[in-house]
C-alpha positions in Angstrom: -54.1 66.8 10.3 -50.8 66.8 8.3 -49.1 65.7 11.3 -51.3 62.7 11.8 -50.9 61.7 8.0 -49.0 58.6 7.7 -45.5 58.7 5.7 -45.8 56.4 2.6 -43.5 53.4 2.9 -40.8 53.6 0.2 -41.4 50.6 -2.5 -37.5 50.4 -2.8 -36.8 49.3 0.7 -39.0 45.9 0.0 -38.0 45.3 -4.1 -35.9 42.2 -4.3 -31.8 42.9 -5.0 -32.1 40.9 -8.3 -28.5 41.8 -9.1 -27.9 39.5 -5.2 -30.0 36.7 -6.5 -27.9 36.8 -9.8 -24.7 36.5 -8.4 -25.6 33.8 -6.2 -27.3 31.4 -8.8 -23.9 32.5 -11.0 -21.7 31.5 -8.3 -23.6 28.3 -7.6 -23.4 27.5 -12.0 -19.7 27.8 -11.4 -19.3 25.9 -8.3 -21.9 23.2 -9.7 -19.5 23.4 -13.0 -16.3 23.1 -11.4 -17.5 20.0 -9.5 -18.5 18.5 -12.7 -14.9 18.9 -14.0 -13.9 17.4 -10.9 -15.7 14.7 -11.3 -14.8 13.4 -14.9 -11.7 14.6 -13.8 -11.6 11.3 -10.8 -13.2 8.8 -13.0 -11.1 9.5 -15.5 -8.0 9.0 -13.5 -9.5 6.1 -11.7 -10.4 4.3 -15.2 -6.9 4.7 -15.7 -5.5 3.3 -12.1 -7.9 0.5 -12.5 -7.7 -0.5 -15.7 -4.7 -3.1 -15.8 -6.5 -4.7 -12.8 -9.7 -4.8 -14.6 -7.6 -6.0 -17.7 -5.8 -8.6 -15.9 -9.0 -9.9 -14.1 -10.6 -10.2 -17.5 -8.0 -11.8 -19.4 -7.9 -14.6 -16.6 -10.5 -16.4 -18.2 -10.1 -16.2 -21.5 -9.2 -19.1 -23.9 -4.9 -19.7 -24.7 -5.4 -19.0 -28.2 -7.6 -15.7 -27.8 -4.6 -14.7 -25.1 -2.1 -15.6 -27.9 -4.0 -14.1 -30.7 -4.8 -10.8 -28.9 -1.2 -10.1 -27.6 0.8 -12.8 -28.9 3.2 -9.6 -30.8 4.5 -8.3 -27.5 5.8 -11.9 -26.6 7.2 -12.9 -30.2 10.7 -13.9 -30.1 13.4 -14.2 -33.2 15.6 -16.6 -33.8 18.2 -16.4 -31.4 15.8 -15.9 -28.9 15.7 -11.8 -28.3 12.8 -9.8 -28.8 11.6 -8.3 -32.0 10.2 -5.2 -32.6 6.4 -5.5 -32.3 4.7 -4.2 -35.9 1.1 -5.4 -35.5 -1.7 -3.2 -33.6 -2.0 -5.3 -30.0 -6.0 -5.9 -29.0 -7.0 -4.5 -25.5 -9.9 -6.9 -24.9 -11.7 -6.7 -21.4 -14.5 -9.4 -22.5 -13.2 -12.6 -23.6 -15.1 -14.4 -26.1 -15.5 -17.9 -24.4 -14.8 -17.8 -20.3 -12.5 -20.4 -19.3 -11.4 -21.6 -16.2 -8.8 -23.7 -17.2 -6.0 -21.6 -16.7 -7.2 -21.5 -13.0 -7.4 -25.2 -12.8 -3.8 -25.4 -14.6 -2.9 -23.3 -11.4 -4.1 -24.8 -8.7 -4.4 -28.3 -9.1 -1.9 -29.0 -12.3 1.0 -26.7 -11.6 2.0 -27.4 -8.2 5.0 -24.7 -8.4 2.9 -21.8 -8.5 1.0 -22.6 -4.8 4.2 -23.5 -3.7 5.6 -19.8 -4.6 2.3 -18.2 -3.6 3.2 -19.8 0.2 6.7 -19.2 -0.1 5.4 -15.5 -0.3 2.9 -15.7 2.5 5.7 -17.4 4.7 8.2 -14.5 4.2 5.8 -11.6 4.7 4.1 -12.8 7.5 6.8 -13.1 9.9 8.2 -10.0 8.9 4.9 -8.0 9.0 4.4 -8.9 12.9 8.0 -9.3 14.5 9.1 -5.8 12.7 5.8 -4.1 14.5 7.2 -6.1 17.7 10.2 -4.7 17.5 9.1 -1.3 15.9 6.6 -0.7 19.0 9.5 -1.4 21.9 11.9 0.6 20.0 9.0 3.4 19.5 8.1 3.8 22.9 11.4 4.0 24.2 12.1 6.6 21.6 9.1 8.7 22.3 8.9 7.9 26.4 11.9 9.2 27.0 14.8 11.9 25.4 18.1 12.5 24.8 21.3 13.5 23.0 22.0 9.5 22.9 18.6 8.9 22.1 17.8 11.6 19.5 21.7 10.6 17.9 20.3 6.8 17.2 16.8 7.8 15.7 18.6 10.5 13.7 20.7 7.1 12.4 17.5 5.7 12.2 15.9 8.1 9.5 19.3 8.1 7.3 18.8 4.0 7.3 15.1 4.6 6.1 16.2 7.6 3.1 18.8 4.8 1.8 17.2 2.7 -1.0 17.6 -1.3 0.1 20.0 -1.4 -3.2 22.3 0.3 -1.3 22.6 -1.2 1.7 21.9 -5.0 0.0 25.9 -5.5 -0.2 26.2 -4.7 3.5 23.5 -6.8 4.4 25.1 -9.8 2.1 28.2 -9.4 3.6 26.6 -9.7 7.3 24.4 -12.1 6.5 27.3 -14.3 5.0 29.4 -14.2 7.8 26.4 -15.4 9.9 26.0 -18.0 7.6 22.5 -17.7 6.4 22.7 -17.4 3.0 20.4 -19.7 1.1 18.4 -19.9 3.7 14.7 -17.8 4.7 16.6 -16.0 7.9 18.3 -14.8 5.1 14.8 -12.4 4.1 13.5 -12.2 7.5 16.4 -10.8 9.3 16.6 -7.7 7.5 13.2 -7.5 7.1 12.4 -7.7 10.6 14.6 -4.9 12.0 13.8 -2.7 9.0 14.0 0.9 10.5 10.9 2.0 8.5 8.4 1.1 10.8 10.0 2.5 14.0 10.1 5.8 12.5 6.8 6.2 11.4 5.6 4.8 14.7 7.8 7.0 16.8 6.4 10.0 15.1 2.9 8.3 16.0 3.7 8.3 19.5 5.2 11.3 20.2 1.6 12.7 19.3 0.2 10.9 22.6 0.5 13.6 25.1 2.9 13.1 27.9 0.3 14.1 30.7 -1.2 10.5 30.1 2.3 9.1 31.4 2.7 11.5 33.9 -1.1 10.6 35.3 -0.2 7.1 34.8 2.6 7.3 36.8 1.7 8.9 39.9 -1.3 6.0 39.9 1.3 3.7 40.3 1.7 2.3 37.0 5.1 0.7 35.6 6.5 0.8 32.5 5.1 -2.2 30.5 1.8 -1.3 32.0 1.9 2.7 30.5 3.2 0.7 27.4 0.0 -2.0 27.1 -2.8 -0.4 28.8 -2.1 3.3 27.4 0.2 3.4 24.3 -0.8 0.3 22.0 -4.5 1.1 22.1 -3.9 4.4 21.3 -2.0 3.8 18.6 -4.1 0.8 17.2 -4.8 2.9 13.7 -0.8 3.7 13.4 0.0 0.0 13.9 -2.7 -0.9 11.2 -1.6 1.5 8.7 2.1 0.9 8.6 1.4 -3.5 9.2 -0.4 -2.3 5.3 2.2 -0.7 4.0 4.8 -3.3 5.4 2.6 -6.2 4.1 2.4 -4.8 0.8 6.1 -4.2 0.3 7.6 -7.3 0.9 4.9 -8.7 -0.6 6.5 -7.3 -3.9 10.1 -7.5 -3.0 12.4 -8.7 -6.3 15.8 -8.3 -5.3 16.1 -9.8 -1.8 15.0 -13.2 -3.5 17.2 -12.7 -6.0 20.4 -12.1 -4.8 20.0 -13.5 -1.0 18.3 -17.0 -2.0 20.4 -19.6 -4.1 17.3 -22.1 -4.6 14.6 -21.0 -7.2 12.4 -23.7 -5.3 12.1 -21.1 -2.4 11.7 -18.0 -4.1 8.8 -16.1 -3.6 5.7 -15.5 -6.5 6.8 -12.1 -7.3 10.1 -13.5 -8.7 8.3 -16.5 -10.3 5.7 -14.3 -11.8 8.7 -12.6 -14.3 10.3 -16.1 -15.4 7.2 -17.4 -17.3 7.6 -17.8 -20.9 6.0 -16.4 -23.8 4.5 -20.1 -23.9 2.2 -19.8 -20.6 0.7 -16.2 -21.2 -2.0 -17.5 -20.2 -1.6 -18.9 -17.1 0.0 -15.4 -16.3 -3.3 -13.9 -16.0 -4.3 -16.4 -13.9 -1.6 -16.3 -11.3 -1.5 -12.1 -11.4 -4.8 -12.3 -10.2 -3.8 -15.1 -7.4 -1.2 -12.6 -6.8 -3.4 -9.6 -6.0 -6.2 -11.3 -4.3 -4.4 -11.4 -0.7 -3.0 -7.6 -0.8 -6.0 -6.5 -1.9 -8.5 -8.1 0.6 -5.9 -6.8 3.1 -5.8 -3.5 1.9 -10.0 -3.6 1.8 -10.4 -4.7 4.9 -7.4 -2.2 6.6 -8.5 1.1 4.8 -10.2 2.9 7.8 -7.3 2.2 9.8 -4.7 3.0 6.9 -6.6 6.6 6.6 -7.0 6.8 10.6 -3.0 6.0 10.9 -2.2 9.0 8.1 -4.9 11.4 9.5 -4.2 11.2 13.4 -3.1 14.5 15.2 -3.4 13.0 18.4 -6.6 11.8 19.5 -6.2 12.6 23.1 -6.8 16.0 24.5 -5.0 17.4 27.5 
């Protein structure tokens, strides 16, 4: 009978590891913690980044004498005209105590000038935004089709005219421009802007991720250059094009010193160089055309984020 008797089961095998279920639930505390910290951590930061935006937007429609009142001290002036050392405490208001639009209305319908500069801006960026991605994408694809000593000698020539700040090379580029006899004039900002070698280096580097078994398929079905070029490369590189047209947009659109030292009329200078010449009497139309100012970069910027994160994130889309 003692060798039909049935072995009791141990009790051990089936009690729960609590020492397990503690470590998880403390790993989970710390991971659920350290999130947390993350997480203040971003709005924090962001409160910070959006803050003058949020400020500027704010301050828009508030009265003249509120503006005046609130940071009137930074503006003061002595009596020969310099600065003076600012004393009182200045008032970082978000809600203004009346809303006004009539530093809005001074803008657009009483102060001509400022539309005028706004368009002066939109004329120069424009041009340059699309004829430098013309250029950048015939330049690219000969770069990245086909290589070379020659080749690999003038994009090397390339990336040393990109690491140069434009302060550099802005007393070549006056000199050139001179003799050409464009000074004074808007060729004088589009020119440079438009074979800028920025944009055909980051496109060439977008390119060269296509693989080159798509050419080579292309080819033997009897397709020519332009066609490999239109039908094959430009689609696939629709999110590069998008992301650097961003980045080209938004930094003309804030160019100073090509105004500045290339233009001799004030009448055709753009709002960014307009925007530092108002006077410590117009504070508050300031607001007003800041926020004119940042309502086209950032719709653009809005609407182009996918493809500004596609164009940064691609490894090359296409397998082999």
């Amino acid at each position: 009978m003692g060798i039909f008797r049935k072995k009791k089961k141990s009790r051990r095998k089936y009690e729960p590891d609590y020492r397990r279920y503690d470590a998880i639930s403390d790993r989970k505390r710390a991971e659920s913690r350290q999130t947390f910290r993350r997480t203040v951590a971003a709005v924090f930061f962001a409160f910070l980044f959006l803050m003058p935006t949020v400020l500027t937007f704010t301050n828009s429609f508030m009265t003249s004498s509120e503006i005046s009142a609130n940071y009137g001290s930074i503006f003061a002036t002595n009596t020969s005209g310099g600065k003076v050392y600012v004393s009182e405490t200045v008032n970082l208001k978000f809600i203004p105590d009346m809303v006004t639009f009539s530093q809005y209305a001074t803008v657009l319908f009483k102060s001509p000038e400022y539309l005028m500069k706004f368009w002066n801006s939109v004329i120069y960026v424009v041009p340059i935004v699309v004829f430098q991605l013309l250029v950048a994408s015939l330049a690219s694809f000969g770069f990245a089709r086909y290589r070379g000593k020659v080749k690999q000698l003038i994009f090397f020539l390339y990336i040393i005219l990109m690491l140069m700040p434009y302060q550099v090379t802005l007393v070549p580029n006056f000199m050139v421009l001179s003799r050409l006899g464009i000074i004074g004039t808007r060729w004088a900002i589009w020119l440079p802007g438009i074979f800028s070698p920025f944009a055909v280096y980051m496109l060439t580097k977008y390119m060269r991720r296509i693989p080159y078994s798509l050419y080579e398929a292309a080819s033997i079905d009897g397709a020519g250059e332009w066609q490999i070029f239109s039908s094959i490369c430009m689609p696939i590189c629709k999110g590069g094009l998008a992301s650097i047209a961003i980045l080209i947009f938004i930094d003309y659109w804030n160019m100073v010193e090509q105004p500045l030292i290339l233009l001799d009329n004030e009448e055709m200078y753009p709002l960014s160089v307009f925007l530092s010449r108002i006077n410590a009497q117009e504070i508050s139309l300031a607001f007003a055309v800041a926020v004119i100012y940042m309502v086209l970069p950032m719709l653009f910027f809005l609407y182009g984020e996918e493809y500004l994160v596609e164009g940064i994130l691609y490894q090359g889309g296409v397998k082999e």
